[in-house]
C-alpha positions as MATLAB code, in Angstrom:
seq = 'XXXXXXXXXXXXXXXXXXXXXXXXXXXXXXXXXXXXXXXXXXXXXXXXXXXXXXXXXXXXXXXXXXXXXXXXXXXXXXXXXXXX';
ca = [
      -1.372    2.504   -9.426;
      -1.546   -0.992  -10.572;
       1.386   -3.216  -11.486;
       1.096   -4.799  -15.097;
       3.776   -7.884  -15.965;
       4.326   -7.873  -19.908;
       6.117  -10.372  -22.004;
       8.047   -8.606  -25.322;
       6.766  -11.043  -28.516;
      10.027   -9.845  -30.195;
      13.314  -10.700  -27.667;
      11.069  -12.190  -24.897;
      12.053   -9.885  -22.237;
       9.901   -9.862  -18.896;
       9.046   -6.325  -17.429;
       7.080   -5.362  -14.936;
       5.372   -1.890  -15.461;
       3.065    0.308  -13.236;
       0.544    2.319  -15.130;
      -3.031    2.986  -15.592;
      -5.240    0.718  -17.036;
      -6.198    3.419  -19.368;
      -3.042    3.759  -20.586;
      -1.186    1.865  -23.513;
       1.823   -0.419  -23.073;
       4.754    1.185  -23.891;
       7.660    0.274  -25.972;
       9.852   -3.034  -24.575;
      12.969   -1.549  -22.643;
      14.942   -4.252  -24.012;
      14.089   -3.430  -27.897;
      12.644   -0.583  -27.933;
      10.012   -2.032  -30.640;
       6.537   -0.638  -30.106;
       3.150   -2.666  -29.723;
       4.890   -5.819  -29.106;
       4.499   -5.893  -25.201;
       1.869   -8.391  -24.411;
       0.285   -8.916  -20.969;
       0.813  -11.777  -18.922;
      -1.244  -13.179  -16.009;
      -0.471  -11.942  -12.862;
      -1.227  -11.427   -9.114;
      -2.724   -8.099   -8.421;
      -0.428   -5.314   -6.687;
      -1.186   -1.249   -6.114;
       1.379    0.546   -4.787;
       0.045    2.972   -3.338;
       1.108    6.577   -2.667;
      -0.076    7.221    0.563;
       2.461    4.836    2.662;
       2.070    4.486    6.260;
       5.044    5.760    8.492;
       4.163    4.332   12.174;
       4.295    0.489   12.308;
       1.158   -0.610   13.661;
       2.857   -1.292   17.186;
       2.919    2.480   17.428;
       0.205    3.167   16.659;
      -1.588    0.347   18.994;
       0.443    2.259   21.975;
      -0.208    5.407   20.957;
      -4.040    4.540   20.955;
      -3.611    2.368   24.144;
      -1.839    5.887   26.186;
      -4.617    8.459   24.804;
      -7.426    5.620   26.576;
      -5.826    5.510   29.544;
      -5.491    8.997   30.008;
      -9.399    9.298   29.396;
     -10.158    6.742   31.571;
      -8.214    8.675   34.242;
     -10.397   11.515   33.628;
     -13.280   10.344   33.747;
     -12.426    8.127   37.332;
     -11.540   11.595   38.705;
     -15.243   12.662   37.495;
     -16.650   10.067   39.547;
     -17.458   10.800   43.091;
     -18.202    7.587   44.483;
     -14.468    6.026   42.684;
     -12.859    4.411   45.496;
      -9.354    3.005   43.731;
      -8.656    0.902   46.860;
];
């Protein structure tokens, strides 16, 4: 969901508000005034819901032990493997 900054026009209070771009801006939490909320330029952010648990590490090990463990099998397939 995307990250909107917005600017109040009334008591200048900065917000930043996550919503669908769809979706109306709603009233300033400072005021409470409606339809005075006006976007401001910003970078663009999505958090996203779907948040990775492993670090990357992890998973880079975890990836690296499953290969070797294949690669052992298949050396013990081969008949002319000589590990000397």
């Amino acid at each position: 969901m995307p990250r909107y900054r917005y600017k109040c026009a009334e008591c200048d209070h900065q917000v930043t508000i996550f919503h669908l771009i769809s979706e109306a801006a709603p009233a300033c939490p400072a005021c409470e005034q409606l339809d005075v909320l006006i976007k401001q330029l910003s970078t663009p952010y999505f958090k996203r819901n779907n948040q990775q648990t492993q670090k990357v590490g992890e998973i880079t090990k975890e990836f690296i032990e499953k290969n070797k463990e294949v690669l052992e099998e298949e050396k013990a397939k081969r008949e002319d493997y000589d590990p000397t």
